[in-house]
C-alpha positions in Angstrom: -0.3 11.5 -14.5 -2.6 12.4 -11.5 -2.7 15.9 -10.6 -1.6 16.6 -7.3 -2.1 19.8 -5.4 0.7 21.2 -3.4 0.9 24.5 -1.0 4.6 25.5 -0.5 5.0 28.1 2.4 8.1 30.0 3.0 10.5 30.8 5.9 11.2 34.0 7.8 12.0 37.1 5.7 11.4 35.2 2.6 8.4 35.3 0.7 6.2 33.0 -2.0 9.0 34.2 -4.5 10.8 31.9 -3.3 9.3 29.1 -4.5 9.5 30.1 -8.3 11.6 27.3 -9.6 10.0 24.6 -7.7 6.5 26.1 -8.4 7.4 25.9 -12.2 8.3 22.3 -12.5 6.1 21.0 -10.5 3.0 23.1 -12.4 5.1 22.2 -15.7 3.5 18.7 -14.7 0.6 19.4 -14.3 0.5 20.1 -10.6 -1.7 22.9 -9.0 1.1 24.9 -6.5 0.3 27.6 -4.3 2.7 29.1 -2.7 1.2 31.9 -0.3 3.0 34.9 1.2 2.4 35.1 4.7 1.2 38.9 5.8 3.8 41.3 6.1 6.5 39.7 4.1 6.9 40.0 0.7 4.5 41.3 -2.0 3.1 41.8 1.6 5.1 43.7 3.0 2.9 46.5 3.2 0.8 45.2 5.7 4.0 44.5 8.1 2.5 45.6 12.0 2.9 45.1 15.5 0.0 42.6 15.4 1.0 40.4 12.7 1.8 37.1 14.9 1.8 33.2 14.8 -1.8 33.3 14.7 -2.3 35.3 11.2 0.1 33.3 9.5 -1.6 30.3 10.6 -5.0 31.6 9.2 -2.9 32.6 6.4 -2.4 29.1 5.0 -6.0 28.1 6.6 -7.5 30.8 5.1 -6.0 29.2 1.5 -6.9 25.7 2.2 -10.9 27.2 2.7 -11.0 29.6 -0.1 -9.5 27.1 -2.9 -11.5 24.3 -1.5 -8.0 22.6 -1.6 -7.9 18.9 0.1 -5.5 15.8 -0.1 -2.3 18.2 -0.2 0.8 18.0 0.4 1.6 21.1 2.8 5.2 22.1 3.1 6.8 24.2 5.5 10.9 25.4 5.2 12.6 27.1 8.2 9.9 29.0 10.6 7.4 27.8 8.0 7.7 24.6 9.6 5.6 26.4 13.0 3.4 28.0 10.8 2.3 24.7 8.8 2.3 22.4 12.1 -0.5 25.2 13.0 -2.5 25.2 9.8 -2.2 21.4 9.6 -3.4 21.2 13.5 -6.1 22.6 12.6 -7.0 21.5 9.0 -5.9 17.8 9.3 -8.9 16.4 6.9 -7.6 18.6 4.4 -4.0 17.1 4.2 -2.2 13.8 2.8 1.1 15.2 3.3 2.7 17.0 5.8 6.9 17.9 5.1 8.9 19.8 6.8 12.0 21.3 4.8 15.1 22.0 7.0 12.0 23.6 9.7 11.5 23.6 12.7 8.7 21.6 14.5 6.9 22.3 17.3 5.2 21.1 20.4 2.0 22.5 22.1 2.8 25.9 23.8 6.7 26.5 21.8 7.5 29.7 20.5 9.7 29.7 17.6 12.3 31.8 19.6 12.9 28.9 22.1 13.1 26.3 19.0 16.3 28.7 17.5 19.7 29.0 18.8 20.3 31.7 16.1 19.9 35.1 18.6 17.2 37.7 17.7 16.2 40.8 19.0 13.4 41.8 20.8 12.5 45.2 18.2 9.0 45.0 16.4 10.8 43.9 13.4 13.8 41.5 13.0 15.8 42.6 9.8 16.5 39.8 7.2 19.7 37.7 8.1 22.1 38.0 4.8 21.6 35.0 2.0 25.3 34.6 2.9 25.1 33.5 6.2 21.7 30.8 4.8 24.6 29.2 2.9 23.0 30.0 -0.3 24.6 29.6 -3.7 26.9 32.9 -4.7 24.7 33.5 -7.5 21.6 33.8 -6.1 22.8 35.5 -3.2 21.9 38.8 -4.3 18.6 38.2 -5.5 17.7 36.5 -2.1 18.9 39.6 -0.4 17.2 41.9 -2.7 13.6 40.0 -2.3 13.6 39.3 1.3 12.5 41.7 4.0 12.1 42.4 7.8 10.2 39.8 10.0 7.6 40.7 12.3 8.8 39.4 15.6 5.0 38.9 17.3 5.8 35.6 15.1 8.9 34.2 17.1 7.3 35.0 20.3 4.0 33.8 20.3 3.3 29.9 21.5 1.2 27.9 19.7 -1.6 25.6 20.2 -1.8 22.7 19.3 -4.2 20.0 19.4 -2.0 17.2 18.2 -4.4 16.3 15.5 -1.6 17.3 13.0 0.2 14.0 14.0 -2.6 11.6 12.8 -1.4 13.1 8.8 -0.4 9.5 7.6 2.7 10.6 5.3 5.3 12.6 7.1 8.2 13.8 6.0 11.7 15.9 6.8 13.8 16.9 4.6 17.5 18.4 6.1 19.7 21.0 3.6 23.1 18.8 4.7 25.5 21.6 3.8 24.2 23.8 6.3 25.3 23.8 10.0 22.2 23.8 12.3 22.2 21.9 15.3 18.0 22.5 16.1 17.6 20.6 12.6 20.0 18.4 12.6 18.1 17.5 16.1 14.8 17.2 14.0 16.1 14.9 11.0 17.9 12.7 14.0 14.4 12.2 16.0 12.6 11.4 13.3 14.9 9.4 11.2 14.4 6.9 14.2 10.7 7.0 13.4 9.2 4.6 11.6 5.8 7.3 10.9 7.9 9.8 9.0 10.8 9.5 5.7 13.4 11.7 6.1 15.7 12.4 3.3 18.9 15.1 2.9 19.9 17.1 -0.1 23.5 18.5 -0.3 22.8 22.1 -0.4 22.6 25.4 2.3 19.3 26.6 4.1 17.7 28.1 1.2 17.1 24.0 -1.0 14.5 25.4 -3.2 16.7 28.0 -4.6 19.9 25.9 -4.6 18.2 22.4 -5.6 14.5 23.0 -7.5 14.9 19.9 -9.3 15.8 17.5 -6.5 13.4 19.4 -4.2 10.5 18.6 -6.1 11.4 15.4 -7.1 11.2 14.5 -3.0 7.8 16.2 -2.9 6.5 14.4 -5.9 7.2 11.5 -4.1 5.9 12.0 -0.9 2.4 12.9 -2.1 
């Protein structure tokens, strides 16, 4: 089987953690997986400040892409994740085969992710993590999500980003919707691009969270779309 590298990035509040079960099956196959913890969150969540934005979780995932000398990835982004790869993709395009976006947002030259939500956040420093509850997430898991996930740095919400629009020349697109969980903003996304004839969409019976409530199925869709 080929090797394929793949570089999983998280959602608000969540961290690299979160990609443990996915990470292991698709690595079980001989797969290289990264799945990075964006500053502040997390393992990082020691280096939560005012000036943690967009912009350094963008050079986050950049940053990983240069140091590992990683190219013809698959790069996928779930929930906010979804601004931060459209960013690192924008502006490491050479670099990726893949681009999917799981139950994320996507968005257009100068968005913020707070005018992509409907979901209302407050304007402090740091938004506190929403319960695993209200994500829809399996009653099992719902208290280790809670445990492991931590406050959000709002700089990241607010700031708009900048795109190019070389991101959109990635040949294989994807979007994958959660379809147990309400969200009109996604269900938006999966509609637009379902009519698309550049992107595959596909939708897993699940809540917000599909890497904890569906690993298998998850990266089964991955493995197919790179």
């Amino acid at each position: 089987m080929e090797k394929k590298n793949f570089v999983l990035v998280h959602g608000a509040w969540h961290g690299g953690w979160c990609w443990r079960r996915v990470a292991d099956i698709l690595s079980g196959k001989g797969h290289r997986v990264f799945t990075p913890t964006l500053t502040g969150l997390g393992e990082r969540s020691h280096l939560l400040a005012d000036t943690v934005n967009l912009s350094t979780h963008i050079a986050d995932v950049v940053n990983l892409l240069r140091w590992e000398a990683l190219e013809n990835i698959l790069l996928c982004g779930h929930s906010y994740g979804g601004v931060v790869v459209t960013g690192a993709a924008d502006r490491a395009a050479g670099r990726i085969a893949s681009l999917v976006y799981l139950d994320a947002f996507v968005p257009e030259d100068g968005q913020s992710q707070r005018e992509l939500t409907t979901r209302q956040l407050p304007q402090t420093p740091t938004v506190p993590a929403i319960p695993a509850a209200a994500f829809m997430v399996n009653e099992k898991d719902r208290a280790w999500v809670d445990g492991l996930c931590t406050p959000h740095p709002n700089a990241t919400f607010n700031e708009r980003i900048s795109l190019t629009g070389a991101w959109r020349g990635i040949k294989r697109k994807s979007y994958i919707r959660a379809g147990a969980y309400p969200s009109g903003p996604f269900d938006a996304f999966y509609n637009r691009f379902k009519a698309d004839p550049g992107w595959t969409v596909a939708s897993l019976p699940c809540g917000h969270d599909v890497m904890v409530d569906m690993p298998e199925a998850l990266a089964g869709l991955l493995e197919a779309a790179l």
